[in-house]
C-alpha positions as CSV (number, residue, x, y, z in Angstrom):
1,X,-14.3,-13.5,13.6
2,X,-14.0,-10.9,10.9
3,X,-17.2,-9.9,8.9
4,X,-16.3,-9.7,5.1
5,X,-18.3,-7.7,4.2
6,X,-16.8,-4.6,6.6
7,X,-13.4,-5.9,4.9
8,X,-11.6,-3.0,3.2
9,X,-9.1,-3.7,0.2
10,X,-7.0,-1.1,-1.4
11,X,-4.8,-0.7,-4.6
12,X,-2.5,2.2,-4.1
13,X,-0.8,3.0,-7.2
14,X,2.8,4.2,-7.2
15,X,4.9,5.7,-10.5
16,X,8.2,6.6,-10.4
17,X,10.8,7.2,-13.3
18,X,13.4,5.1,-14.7
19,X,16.0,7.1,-13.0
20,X,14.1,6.7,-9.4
21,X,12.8,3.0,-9.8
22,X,15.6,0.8,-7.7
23,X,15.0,3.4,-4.8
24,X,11.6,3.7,-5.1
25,X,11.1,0.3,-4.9
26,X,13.5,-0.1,-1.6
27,X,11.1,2.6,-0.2
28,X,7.8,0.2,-0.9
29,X,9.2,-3.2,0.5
30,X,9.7,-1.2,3.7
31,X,6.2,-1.1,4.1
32,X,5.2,-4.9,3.6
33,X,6.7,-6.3,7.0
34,X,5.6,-3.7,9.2
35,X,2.1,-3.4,7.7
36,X,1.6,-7.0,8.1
37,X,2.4,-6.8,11.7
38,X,-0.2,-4.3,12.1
39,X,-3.5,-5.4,14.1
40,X,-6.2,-5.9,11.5
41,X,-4.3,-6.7,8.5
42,X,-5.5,-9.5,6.2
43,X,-2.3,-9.1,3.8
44,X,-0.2,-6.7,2.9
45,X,2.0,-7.1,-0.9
46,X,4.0,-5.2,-3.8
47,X,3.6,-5.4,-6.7
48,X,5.5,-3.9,-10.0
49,X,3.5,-3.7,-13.4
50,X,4.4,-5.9,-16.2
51,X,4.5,-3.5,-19.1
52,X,5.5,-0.3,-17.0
53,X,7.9,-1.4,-14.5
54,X,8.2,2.4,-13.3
55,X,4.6,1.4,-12.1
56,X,4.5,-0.5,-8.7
57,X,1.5,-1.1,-6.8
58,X,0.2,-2.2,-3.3
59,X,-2.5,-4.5,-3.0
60,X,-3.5,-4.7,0.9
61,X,-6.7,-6.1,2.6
62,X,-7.8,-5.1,6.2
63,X,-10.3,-6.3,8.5
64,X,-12.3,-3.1,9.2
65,X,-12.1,0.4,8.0
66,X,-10.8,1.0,11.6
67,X,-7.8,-0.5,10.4
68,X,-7.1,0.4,7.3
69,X,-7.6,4.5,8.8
70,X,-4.8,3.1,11.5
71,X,-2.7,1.8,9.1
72,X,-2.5,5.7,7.5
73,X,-1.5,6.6,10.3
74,X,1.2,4.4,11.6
75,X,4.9,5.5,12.5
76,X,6.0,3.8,9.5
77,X,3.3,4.8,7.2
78,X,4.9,8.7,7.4
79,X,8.6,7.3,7.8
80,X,8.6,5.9,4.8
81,X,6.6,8.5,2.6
82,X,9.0,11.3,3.8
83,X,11.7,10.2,1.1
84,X,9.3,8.1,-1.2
85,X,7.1,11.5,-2.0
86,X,9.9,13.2,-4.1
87,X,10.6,10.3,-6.1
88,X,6.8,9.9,-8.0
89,X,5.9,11.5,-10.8
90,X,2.4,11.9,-9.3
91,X,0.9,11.5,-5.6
92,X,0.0,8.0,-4.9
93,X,-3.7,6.8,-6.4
94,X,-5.6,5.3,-3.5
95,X,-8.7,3.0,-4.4
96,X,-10.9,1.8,-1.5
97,X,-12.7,-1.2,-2.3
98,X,-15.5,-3.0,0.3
99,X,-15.4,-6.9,0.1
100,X,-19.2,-8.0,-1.9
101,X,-18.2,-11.7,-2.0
102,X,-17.1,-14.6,0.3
């Protein structure tokens, strides 16, 4: 049984242009199924900000900071980035968050 509290949840923070968008967004959902296959994961989901939809986000949850590190590095992790990179306006804002609550 997983201990919460070791639980690590990020918000990684994508923006794209206008032009980009469609793409970039085809780029994210390859992510979600393989992620969620991925030993350790609690969930694994895209999002795409309201009010800035060249903003997309994903919200993930992991059992251990073991697995979160060997999500980073999974095959699809780097398959994906290799085309996704050139299409943000910035590099992707990571924000590592430890569980406090049940």
């Amino acid at each position: 049984m997983a201990i919460k509290t070791e639980e690590q949840h990020l918000i990684v923070e994508f923006k794209t242009t206008t032009q980009d968008r469609d793409r970039v967004r085809e780029l994210l959902l390859e992510f979600v199924g393989p992620a969620r296959e991925e030993t350790g994961c609690l969930y694994y989901d895209l999002y795409q900000r309201s009010d800035d939809p060249n903003t997309f986000f994903i919200l993930d949850g992991w059992a251990n900071e073991t697995a979160a590190a060997a999500h980073g590095e999974h095959p699809n992790v780097k398959r994906v980035l290799e085309p996704l990179l050139p299409l943000l306006v910035t590099s992707p804002s990571i924000t590592v968050n430890n569980r406090l609550s049940d």
